[in-house]
N, C-alpha and C positions, 0 to 999 in steps of 0.2 A: 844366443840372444838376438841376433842378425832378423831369427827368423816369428821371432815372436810381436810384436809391432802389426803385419801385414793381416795375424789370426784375430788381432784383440778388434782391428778396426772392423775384417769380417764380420765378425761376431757382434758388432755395436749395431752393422748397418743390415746386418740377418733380423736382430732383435726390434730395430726400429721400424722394419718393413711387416714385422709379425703384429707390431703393435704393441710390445710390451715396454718399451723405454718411452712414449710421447709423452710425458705429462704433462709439459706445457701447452701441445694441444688439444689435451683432455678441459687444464683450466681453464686454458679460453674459451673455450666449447662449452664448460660452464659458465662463467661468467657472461659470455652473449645469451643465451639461454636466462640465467636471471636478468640481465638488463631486458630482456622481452617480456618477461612475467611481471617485472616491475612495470612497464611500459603500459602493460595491459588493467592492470590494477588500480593506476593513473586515472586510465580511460572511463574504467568502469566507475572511479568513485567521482569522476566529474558526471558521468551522466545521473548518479544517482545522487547525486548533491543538491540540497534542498536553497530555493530563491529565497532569499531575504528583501524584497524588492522597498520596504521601508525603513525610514531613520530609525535608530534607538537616540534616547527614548520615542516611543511609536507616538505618533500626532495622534490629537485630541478626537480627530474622524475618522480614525482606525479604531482607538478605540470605544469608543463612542455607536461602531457599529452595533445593528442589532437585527438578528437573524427572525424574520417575519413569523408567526405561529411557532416559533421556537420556545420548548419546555423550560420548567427552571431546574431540570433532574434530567439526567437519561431513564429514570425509574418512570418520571412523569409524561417522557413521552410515549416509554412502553405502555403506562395503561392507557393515553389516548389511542394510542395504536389498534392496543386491543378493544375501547369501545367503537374504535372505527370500523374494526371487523365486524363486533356484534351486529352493529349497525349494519354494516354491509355499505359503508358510506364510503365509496370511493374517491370523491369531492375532499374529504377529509384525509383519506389514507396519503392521497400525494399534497394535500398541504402542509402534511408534517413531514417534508423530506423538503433537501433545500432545491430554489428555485434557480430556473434559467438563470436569472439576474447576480442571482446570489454565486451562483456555480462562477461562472464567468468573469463578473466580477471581482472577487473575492477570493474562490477557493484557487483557480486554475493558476490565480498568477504568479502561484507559491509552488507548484508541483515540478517536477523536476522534468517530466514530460514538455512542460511550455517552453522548454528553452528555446529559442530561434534554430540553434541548431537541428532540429527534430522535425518543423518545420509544419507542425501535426495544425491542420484548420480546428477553427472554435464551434464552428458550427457540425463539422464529425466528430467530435469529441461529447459536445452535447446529445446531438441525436442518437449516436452511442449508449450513452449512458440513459437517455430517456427511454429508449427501448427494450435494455434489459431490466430498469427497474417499473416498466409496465408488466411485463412480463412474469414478475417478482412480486408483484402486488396481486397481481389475478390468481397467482398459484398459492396467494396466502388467503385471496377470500375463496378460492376453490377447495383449500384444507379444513379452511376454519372460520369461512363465514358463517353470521346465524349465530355462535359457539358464545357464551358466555364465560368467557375466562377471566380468570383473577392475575395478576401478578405474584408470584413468589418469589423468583429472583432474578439475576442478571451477572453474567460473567462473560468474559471475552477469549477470543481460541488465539489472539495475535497481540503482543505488546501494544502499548501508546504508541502514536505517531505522532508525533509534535512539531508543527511549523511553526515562525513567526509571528500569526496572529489568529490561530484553530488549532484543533486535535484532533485526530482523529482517533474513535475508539473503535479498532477493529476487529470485525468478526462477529459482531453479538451475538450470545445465546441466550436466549431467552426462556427463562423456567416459567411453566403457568398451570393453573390448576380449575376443573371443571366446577361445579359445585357438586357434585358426586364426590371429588378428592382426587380424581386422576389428575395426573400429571402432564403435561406435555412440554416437549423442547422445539421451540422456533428459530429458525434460523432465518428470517424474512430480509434481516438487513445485512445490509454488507459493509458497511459501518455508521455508526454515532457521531456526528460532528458539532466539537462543541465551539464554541466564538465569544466570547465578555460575559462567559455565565447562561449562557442560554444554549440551546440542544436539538439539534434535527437529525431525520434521515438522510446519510449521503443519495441512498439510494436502495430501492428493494432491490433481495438479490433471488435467484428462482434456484440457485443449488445451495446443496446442504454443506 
């Protein structure tokens, strides 16, 4: 018996150096490991955490806003859209998308990007988005200006987005039919924004 004592501790300190007895270093090793995952999940859901930047109930000039040449449908402001192409009325095509004032004002100060922390200027954010929905607009009267198209329907590729005091309807596709009966799929905007009932372009978008 003398000699059995000095084989078991071997044996403990052979097995611990191999790796197969640590499990308390294993759980910690987990546990730090999720506290980091947790950590980072935090992170992520604050930056994508939407501003609430008014009272509830929302003041009478919140809602009371109202979004300038804005439809009373998203139906209604696809078919100006589409006589805006017939037309070929560019003057038109970006009055029904919302404006500098409107963006700034109104949309930016709800998006999860304006946090201070981000640190993002208003004026790259705007000329940003005013360059690709130039861009998005020319390659929808370069498809289909001239074209006499009807409405048929309207469906989205991306859930509702819902702020405070807008929606965004994301992704539209747009059904439309020639007066021959063909068919066509528009992808021109890059979302629907709706505000107290009323309905503009975020902005034209130039990919499908």
């Amino acid at each position: 018996m003398k000699n059995v004592w000095p084989i078991v501790v071997s044996t403990l300190l052979a097995c611990s150096a191999c790796g197969v007895v640590p499990e308390k270093q294993t759980a910690q090793k987990n546990d730090s490991l999720q506290a980091y995952k947790d950590s980072l999940a935090k992170l992520d859901a604050f930056y994508k955490s939407k501003i609430r930047p008014y009272p509830e109930p929302l003041p009478d000039s919140v809602k009371s806003r109202r979004l300038k040449n804005g439809a009373r449908s998203a139906e209604a402001l696809c078919d100006e859209f589409l006589l805006a192409l017939q037309k070929r009325d560019t003057t038109r095509l970006f009055e029904l998308t919302i404006s500098r004032e409107e963006y700034l004002n109104w949309i930016w100060k709800e998006l999860p990007t304006s946090k201070p922390i981000f640190n993002i200027p208003l004026d790259f954010v705007w000329e940003n988005n005013w360059r690709n929905s130039v861009k998005g607009a020319y390659k929808a009267l370069y498809d289909y200006g001239g074209m006499k198209l009807s409405f048929a329907g309207l469906t989205y590729k991306e859930a509702v987005d819902a702020y405070q005091t807008y929606v965004f309807h994301l992704k539209p596709i747009l059904t439309v039919a020639d007066s021959a009966g063909k068919t066509y799929t528009l992808k021109s905007m890059s979302a629907i924004v709706e505000m107290n009932g009323l309905f503009k372009v975020l902005n034209y978008s130039d990919r499908d």
